[in-house]
GUVEXMI-138636 format. One record per residue (C-alpha): residue number from 1; residue in one letter; y, x, z. Coordinates in Angstrom, 3 decimals. Example, Ala and Ser with C-alpha at 12.3 -4.5 7.8 and 13.67 -1.06 7.14 Angstrom:
! residues 2
+-----+--------+----------+----------+----------+
| num | residu |       yy |       xx |       zz |
+-----+--------+----------+----------+----------+
|   1 |      a |   -4.500 |   12.300 |    7.800 |
|   2 |      s |   -1.060 |   13.670 |    7.140 |
+-----+--------+----------+----------+----------+
***
This chain:
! residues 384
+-----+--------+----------+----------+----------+
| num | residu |       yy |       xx |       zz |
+-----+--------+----------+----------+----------+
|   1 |      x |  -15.466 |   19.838 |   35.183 |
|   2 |      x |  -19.069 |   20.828 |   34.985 |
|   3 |      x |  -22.748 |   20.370 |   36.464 |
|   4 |      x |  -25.347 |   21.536 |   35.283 |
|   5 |      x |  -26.822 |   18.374 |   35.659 |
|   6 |      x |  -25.251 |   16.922 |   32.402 |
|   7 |      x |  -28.156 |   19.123 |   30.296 |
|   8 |      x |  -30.501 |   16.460 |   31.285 |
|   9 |      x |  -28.601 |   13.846 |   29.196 |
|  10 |      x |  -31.276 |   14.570 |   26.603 |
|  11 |      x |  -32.203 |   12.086 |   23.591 |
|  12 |      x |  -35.493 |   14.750 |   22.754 |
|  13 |      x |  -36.423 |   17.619 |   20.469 |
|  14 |      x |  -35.700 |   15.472 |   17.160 |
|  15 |      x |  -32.550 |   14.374 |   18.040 |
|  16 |      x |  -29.213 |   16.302 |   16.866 |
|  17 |      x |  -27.462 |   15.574 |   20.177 |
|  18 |      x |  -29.255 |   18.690 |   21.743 |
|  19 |      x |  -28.240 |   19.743 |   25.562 |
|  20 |      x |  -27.942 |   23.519 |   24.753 |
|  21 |      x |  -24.970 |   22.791 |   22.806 |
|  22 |      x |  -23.677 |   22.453 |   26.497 |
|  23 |      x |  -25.387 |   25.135 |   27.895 |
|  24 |      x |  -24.775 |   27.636 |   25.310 |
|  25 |      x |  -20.276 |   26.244 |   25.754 |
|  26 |      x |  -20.783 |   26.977 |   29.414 |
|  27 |      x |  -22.583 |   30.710 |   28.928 |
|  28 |      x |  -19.683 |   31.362 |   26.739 |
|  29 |      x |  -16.950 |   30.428 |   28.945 |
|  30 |      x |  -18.537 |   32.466 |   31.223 |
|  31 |      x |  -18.995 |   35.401 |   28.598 |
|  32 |      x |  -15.533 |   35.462 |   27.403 |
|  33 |      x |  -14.355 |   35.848 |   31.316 |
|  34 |      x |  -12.499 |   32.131 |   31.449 |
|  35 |      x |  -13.652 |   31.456 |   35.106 |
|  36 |      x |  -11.155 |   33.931 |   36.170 |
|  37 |      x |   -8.565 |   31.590 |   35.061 |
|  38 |      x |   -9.975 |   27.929 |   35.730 |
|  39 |      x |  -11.460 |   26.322 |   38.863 |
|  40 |      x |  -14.913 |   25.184 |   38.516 |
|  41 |      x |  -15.102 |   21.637 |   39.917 |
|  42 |      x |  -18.074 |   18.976 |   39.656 |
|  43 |      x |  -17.577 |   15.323 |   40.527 |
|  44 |      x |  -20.010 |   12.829 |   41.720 |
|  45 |      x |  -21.756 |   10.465 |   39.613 |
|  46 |      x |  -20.027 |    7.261 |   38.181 |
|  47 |      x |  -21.439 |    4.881 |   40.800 |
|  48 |      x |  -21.459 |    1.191 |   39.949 |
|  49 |      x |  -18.008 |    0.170 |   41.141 |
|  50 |      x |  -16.344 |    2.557 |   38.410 |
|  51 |      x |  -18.720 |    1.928 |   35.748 |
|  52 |      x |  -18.217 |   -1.906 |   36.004 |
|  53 |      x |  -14.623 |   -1.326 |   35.138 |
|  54 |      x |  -15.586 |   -1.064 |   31.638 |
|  55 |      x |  -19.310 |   -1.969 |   31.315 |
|  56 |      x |  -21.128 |   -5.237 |   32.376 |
|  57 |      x |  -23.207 |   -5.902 |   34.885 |
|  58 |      x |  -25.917 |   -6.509 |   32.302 |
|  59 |      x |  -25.796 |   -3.836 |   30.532 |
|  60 |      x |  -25.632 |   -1.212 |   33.348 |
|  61 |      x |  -29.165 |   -3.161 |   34.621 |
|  62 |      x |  -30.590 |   -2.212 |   31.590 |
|  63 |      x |  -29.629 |    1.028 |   31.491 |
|  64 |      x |  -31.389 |    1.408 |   34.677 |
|  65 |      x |  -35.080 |   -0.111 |   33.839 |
|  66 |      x |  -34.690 |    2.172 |   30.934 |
|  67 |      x |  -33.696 |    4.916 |   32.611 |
|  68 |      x |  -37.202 |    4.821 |   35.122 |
|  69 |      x |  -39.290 |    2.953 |   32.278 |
|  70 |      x |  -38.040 |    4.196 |   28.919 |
|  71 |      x |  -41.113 |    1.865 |   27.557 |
|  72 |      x |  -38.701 |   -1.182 |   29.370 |
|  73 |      x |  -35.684 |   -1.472 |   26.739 |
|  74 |      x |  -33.994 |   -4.228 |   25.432 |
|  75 |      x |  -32.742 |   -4.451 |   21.920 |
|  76 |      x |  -29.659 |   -6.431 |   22.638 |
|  77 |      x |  -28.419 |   -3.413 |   24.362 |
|  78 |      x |  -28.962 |   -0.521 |   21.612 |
|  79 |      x |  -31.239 |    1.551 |   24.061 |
|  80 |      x |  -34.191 |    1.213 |   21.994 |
|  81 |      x |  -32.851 |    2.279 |   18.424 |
|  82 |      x |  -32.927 |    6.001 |   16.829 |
|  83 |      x |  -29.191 |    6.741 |   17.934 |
|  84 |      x |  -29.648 |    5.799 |   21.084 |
|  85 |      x |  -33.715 |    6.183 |   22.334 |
|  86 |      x |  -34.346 |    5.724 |   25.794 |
|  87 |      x |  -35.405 |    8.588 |   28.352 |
|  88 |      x |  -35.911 |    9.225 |   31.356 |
|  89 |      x |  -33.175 |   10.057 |   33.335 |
|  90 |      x |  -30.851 |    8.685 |   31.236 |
|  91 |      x |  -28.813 |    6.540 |   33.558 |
|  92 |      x |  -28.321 |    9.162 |   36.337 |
|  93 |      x |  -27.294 |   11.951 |   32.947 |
|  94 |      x |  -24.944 |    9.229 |   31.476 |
|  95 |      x |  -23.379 |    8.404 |   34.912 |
|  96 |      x |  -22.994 |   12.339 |   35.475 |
|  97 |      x |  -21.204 |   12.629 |   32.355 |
|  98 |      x |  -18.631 |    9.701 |   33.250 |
|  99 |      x |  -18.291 |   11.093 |   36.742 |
| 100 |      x |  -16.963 |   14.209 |   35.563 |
| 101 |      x |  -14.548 |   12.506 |   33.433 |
| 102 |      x |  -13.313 |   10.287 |   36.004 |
| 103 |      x |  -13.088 |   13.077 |   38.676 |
| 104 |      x |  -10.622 |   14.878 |   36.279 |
| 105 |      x |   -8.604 |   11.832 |   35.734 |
| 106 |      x |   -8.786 |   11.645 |   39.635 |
| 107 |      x |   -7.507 |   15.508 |   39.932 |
| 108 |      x |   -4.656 |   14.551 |   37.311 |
| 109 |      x |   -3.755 |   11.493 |   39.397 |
| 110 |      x |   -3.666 |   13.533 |   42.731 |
| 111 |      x |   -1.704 |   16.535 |   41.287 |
| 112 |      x |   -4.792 |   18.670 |   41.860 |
| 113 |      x |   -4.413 |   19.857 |   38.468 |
| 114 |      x |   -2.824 |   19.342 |   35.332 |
| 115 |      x |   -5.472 |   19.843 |   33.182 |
| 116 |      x |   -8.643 |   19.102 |   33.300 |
| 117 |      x |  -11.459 |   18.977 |   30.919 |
| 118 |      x |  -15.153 |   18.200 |   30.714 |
| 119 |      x |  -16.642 |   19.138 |   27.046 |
| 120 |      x |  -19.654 |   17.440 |   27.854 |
| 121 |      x |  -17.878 |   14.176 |   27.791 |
| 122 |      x |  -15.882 |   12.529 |   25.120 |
| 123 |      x |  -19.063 |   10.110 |   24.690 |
| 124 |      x |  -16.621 |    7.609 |   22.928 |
| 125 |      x |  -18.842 |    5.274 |   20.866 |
| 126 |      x |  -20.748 |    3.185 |   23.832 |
| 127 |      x |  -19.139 |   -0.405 |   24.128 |
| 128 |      x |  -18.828 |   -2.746 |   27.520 |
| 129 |      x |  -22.477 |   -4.063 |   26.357 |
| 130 |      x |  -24.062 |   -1.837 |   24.944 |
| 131 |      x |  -25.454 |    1.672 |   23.903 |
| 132 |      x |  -24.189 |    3.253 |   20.563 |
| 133 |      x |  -23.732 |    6.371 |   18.391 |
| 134 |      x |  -25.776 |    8.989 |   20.942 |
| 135 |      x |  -23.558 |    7.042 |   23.847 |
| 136 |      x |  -24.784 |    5.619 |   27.051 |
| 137 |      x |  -21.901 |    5.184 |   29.092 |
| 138 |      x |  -18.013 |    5.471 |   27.432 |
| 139 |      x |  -16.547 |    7.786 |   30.035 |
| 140 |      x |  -13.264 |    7.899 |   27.980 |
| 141 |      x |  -13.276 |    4.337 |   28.778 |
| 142 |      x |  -13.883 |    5.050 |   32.632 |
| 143 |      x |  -11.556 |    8.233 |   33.001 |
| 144 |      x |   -8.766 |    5.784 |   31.706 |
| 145 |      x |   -9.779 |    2.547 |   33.559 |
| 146 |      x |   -9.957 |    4.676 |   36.784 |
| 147 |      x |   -6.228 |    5.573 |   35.818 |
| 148 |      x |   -5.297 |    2.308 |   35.111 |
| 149 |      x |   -6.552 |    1.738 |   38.736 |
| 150 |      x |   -4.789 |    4.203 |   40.690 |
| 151 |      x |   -1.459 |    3.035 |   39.134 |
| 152 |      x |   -0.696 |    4.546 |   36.099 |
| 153 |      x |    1.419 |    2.436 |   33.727 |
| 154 |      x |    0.756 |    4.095 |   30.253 |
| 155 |      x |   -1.901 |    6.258 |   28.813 |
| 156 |      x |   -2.320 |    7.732 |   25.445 |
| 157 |      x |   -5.931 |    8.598 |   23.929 |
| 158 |      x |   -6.115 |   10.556 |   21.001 |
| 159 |      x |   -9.866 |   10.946 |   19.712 |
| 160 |      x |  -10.075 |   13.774 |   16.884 |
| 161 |      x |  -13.347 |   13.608 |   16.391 |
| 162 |      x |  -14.808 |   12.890 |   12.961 |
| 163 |      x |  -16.473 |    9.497 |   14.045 |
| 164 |      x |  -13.278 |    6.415 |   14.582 |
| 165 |      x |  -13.127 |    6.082 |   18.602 |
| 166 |      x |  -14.029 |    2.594 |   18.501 |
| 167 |      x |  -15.648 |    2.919 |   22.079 |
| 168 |      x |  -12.440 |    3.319 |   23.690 |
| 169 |      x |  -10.567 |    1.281 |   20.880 |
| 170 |      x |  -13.035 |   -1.731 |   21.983 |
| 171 |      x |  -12.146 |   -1.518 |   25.773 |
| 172 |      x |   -8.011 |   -1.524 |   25.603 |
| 173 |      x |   -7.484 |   -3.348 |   22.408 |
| 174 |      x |   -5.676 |   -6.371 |   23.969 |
| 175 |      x |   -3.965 |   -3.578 |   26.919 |
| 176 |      x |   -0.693 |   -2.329 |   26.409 |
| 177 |      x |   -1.187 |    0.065 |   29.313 |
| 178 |      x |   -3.166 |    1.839 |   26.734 |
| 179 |      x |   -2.100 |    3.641 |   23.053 |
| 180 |      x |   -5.435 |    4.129 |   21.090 |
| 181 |      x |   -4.810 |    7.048 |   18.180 |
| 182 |      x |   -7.941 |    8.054 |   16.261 |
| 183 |      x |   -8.241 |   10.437 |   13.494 |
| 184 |      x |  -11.222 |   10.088 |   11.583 |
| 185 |      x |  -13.354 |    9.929 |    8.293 |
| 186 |      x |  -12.621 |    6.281 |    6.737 |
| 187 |      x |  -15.641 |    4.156 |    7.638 |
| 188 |      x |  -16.360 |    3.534 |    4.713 |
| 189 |      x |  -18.323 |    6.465 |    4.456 |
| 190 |      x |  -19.474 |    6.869 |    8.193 |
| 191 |      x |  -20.492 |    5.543 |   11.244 |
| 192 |      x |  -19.435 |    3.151 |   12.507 |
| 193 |      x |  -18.629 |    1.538 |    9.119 |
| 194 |      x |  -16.802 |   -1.819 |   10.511 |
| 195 |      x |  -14.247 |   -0.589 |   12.637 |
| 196 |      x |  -11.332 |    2.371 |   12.296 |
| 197 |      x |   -9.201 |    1.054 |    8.964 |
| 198 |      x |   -5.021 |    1.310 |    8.905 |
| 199 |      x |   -4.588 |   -2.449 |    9.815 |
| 200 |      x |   -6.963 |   -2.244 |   13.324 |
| 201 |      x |   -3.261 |   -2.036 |   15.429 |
| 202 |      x |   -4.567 |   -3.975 |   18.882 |
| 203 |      x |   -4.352 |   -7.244 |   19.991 |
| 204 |      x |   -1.582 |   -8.742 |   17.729 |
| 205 |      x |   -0.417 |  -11.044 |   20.416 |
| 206 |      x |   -1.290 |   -8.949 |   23.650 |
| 207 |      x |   -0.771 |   -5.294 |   22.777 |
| 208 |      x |    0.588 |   -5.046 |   19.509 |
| 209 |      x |    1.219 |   -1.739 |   18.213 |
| 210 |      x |   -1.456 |   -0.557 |   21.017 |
| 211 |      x |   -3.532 |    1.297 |   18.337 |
| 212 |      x |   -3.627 |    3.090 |   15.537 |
| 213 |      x |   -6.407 |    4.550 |   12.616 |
| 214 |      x |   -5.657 |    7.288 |   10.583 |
| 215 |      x |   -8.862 |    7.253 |    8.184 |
| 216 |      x |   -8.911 |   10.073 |    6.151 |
| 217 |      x |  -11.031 |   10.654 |    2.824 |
| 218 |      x |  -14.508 |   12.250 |    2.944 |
| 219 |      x |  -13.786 |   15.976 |    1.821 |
| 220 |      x |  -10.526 |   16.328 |    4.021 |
| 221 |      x |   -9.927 |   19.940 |    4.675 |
| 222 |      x |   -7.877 |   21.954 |    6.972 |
| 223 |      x |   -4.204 |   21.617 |    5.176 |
| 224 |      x |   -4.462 |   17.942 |    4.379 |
| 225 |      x |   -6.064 |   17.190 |    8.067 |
| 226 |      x |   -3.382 |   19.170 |    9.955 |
| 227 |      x |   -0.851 |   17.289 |    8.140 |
| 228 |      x |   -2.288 |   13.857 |    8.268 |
| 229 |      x |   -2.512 |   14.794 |   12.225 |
| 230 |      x |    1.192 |   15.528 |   12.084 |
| 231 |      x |    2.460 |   12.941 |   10.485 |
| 232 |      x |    1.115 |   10.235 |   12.359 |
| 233 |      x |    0.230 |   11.340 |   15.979 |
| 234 |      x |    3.946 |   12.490 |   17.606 |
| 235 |      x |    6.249 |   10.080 |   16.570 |
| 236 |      x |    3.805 |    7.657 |   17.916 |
| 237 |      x |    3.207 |    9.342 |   21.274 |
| 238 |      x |    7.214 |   10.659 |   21.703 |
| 239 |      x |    7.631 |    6.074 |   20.874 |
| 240 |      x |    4.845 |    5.247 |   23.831 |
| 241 |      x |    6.017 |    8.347 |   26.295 |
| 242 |      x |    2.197 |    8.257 |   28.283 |
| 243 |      x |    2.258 |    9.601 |   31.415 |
| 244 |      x |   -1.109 |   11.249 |   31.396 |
| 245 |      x |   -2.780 |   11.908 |   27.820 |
| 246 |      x |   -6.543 |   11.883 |   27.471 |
| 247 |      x |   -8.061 |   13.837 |   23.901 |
| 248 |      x |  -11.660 |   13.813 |   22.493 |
| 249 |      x |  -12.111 |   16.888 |   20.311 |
| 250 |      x |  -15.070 |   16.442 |   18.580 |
| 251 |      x |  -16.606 |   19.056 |   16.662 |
| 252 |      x |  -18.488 |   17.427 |   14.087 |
| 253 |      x |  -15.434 |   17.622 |   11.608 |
| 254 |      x |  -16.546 |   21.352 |   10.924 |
| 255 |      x |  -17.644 |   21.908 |    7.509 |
| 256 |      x |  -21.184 |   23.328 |    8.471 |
| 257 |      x |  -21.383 |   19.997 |   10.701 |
| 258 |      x |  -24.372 |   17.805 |    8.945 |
| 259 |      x |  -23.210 |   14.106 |   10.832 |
| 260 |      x |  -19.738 |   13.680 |    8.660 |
| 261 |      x |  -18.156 |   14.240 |    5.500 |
| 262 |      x |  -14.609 |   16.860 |    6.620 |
| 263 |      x |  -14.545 |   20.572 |    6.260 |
| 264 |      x |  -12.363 |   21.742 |    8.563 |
| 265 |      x |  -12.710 |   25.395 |    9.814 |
| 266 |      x |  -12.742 |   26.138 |   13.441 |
| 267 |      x |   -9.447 |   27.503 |   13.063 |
| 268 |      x |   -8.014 |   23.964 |   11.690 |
| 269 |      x |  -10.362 |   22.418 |   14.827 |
| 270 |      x |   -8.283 |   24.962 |   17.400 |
| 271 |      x |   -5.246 |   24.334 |   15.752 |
| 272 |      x |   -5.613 |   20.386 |   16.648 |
| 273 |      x |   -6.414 |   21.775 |   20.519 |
| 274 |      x |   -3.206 |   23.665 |   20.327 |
| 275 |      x |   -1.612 |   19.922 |   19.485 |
| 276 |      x |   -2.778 |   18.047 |   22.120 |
| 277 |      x |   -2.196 |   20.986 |   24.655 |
| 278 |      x |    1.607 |   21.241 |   23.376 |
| 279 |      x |    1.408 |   16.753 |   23.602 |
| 280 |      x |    0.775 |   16.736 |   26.863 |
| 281 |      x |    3.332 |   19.024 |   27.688 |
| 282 |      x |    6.073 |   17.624 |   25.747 |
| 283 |      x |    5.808 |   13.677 |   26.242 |
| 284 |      x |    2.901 |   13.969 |   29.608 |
| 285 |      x |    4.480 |   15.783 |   31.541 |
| 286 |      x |    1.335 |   18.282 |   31.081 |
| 287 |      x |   -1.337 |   16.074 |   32.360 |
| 288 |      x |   -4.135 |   16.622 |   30.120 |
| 289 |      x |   -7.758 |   15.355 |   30.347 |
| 290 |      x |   -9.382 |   16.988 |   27.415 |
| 291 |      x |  -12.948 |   16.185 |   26.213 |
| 292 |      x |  -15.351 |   16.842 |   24.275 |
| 293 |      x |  -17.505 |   14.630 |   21.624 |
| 294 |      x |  -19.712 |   15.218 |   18.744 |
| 295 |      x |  -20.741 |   18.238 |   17.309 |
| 296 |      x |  -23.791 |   19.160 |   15.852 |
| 297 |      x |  -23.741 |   22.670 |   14.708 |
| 298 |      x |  -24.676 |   23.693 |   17.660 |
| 299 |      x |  -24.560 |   27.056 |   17.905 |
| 300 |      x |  -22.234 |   27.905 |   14.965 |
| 301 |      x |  -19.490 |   25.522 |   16.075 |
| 302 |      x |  -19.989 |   23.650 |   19.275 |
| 303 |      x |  -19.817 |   26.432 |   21.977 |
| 304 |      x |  -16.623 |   27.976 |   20.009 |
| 305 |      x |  -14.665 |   25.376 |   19.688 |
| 306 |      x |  -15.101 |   23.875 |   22.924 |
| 307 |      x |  -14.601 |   27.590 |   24.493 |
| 308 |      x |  -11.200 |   27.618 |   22.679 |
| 309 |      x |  -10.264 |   24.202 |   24.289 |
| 310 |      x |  -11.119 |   25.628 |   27.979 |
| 311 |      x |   -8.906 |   28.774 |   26.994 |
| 312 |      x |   -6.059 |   26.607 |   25.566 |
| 313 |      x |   -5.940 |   24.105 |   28.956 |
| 314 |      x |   -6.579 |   27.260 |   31.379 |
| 315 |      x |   -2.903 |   29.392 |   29.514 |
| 316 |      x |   -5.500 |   31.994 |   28.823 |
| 317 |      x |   -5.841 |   31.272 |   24.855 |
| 318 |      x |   -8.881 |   33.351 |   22.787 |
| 319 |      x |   -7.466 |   35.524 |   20.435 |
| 320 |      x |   -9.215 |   33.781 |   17.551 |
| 321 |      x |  -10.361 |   37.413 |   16.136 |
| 322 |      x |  -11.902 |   38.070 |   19.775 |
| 323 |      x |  -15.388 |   39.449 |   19.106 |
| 324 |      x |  -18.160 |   36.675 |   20.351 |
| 325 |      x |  -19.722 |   38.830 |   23.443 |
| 326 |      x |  -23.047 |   40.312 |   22.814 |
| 327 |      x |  -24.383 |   39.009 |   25.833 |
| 328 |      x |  -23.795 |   35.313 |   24.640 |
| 329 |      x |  -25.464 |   36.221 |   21.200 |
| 330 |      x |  -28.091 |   37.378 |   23.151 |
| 331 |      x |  -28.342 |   34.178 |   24.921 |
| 332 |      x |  -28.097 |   32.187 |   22.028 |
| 333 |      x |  -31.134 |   34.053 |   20.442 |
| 334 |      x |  -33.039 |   33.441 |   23.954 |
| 335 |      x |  -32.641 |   29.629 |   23.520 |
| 336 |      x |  -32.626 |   29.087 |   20.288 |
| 337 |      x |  -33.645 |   31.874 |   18.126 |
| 338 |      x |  -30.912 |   31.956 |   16.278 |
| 339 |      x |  -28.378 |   34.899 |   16.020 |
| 340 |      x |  -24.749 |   33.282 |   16.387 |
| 341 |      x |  -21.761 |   33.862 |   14.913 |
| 342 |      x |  -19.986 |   37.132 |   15.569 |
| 343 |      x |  -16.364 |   36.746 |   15.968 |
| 344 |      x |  -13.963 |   33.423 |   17.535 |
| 345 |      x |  -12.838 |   32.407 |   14.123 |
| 346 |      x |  -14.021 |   31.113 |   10.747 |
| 347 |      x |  -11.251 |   33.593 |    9.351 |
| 348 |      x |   -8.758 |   30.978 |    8.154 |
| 349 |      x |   -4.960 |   31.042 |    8.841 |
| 350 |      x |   -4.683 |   26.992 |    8.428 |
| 351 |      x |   -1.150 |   25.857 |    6.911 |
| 352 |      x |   -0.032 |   23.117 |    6.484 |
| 353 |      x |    3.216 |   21.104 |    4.704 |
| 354 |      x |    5.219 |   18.421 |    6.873 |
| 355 |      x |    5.434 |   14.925 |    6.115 |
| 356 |      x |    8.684 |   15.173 |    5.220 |
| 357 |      x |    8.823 |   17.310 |    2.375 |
| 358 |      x |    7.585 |   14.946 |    0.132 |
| 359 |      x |    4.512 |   12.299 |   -0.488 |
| 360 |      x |    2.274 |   12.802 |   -3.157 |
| 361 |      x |    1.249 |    9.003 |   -4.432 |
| 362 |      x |   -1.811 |   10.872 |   -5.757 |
| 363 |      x |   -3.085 |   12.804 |   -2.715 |
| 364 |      x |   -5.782 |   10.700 |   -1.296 |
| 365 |      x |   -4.677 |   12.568 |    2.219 |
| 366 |      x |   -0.971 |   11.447 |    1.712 |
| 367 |      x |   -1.937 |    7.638 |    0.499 |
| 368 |      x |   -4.230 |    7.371 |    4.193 |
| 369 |      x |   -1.367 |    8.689 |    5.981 |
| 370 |      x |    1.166 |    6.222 |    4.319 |
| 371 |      x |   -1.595 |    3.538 |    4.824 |
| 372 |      x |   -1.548 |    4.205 |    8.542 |
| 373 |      x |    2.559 |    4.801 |    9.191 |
| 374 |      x |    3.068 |    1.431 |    7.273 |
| 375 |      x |    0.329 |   -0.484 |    9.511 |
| 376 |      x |    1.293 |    0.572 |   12.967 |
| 377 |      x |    4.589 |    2.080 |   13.028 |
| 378 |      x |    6.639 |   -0.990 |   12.705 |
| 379 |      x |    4.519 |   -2.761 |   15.212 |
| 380 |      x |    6.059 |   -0.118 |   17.178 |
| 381 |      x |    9.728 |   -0.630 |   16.205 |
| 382 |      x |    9.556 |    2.687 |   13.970 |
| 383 |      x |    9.782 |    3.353 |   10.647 |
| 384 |      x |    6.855 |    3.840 |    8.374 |
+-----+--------+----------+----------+----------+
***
């Protein structure tokens, strides 16, 4: 899913949500010859009707003045803070964004494809009311709402980005249509602060069990991440058996990533890709609407990884030592002036040891882990 379009979604110069983090993913799609093996589709933008099924009335208003007045914010709604500063444009970029999302739950729905994904989404941190963490408009939220809509009984969102999905948490807390998983840095230490700890499980009398928060310690690296992820995230999905799984693969758990506190190499950030790709086949029946999310290296990190995830969901995977194409580099230097990385890999070979050989009561990784099985897997009838 892509327009052009969505480089308009555009905070300004200062802000580290910079557009050519999209452009630059796009150029080296096209560099790396992955249009041979995906369709190219755009969507329309999320008109009212869709965006009202997860924001209010209010709220998209005020996204509106804003959008042709940035001068005309309102505090209440988080459009005139330093995450979230209004700009022109801003509603028709946001809606864009969700559009694209929606349209490849849509393509899902209709069989048109069984996977779909649009990097420049993933936008997981805006709430029903309000702006938040670089987020206008929560098309997560929308792309599974609009599922919800056509029919679909259960979906399963798993947000790996370094920031807890509390966006998407927010909207389906008290819906057990929906199983929230989120894999992040323990608030405690990050944005958002108040939200993603073990004992967040949904609704306790309308969707228990309906979510679940796997906060790992600041300084989580590849081995401890991948195992944390594997621990925690399949016995939970094989339990729920979704019939269409949605994943936000952030890329600000990268070690050169400035926004968070993990130091994961690409290669551990493909290897979650790989997950959710093999996920959706085994308990999705392949339907797959992968997105993107944060990431702030952006040249170093962003275009890679979220290359990787288009080769992954197209069967035509990147040979992780694949040479970066010297006509992207050039680009690269042409918008940014800076020189780009040189090959598809960080140069890692990320291993990792199963749950069950054995938990370490001293391993901060292991004790988060054990935190989060004995929070939400009995609420699910499982065994922590």
């Amino acid at each position: 899913m892509w327009d052009d379009g969505v480089t308009r979604y555009d905070f300004g110069p200062e802000h580290p949500m910079k557009p050519v983090r999209l452009e630059l993913t796009m150029r080296l799609v096209e560099d790396l010859g992955l249009t041979r093996h995906i369709e190219l589709a755009g969507a329309r933008p999320a008109g009212e009707s869709t965006l009202r099924l997860i924001h209010r009335p209010d709220y998209i208003e005020a996204v509106r003045r804003a959008s042709a007045d940035p001068r005309d914010t309102d505090r209440w709604h988080g459009l005139e803070s330093e995450d979230n500063p209004a700009f022109a444009g801003m509603h028709e970029a946001a809606a864009l964004i969700s559009g694209l999302s929606v349209g490849g739950a849509e393509a899902l729905h209709s069989g048109a494809a069984t996977h779909a994904v649009n990097f420049s989404g993933g936008l997981h941190h805006a709430m029903p009311g309000s702006a938040a963490g670089f987020c206008v408009y929560n098309d997560a939220s929308l792309a599974i709402a609009r599922l919800l809509e056509l029919g679909v009984q259960r979906v399963a969102y798993v947000d790996l980005d370094a920031h807890h999905g509390d966006g998407v948490q927010e909207a389906f807390w008290d819906d057990p249509r929906v199983l929230t998983l989120s894999v992040h840095e323990h608030p405690r230490t990050l944005f958002p602060h108040i939200t993603g700890r073990p004992d967040e499980t949904g609704d306790p009398e309308k969707a228990p069990g309906s979510a679940a928060n796997l906060a790992l310690p600041a300084g989580t690296s590849d081995a401890g991440w991948l195992r944390a992820v594997h621990a925690v995230l399949p016995e939970l999905l094989a339990d729920f058996r979704p019939q269409v799984l949605v994943s936000q693969h952030g890329a600000d758990t990268h070690f050169e990533d400035l926004q968070a506190h993990l130091l994961l190499s690409l290669d551990a950030q493909r290897a979650g890709i790989e997950a959710a790709h093999d996920w959706a086949h085994r308990y999705a029946d392949g339907r797959w609407l992968a997105l993107g999310g944060g990431g702030y290296a952006v040249v170093d990190v962003v275009p890679r990884l979220w290359a990787h995830l288009t080769a992954v969901a197209a069967h035509a995977p990147v040979d992780p030592a694949t040479p970066v194409p010297e006509s992207w580099r050039q680009t690269v230097y042409a918008l940014t002036r800076e020189s780009g990385p040189w090959r598809m890999t960080d140069g890692r070979t990320p291993k990792w040891l199963d749950w069950e050989a054995g938990y370490d009561p001293a391993d901060p990784v292991d004790q988060a882990v054990l935190a989060t099985r004995r929070a939400a897997f009995p609420q699910r009838g499982l065994l922590p």
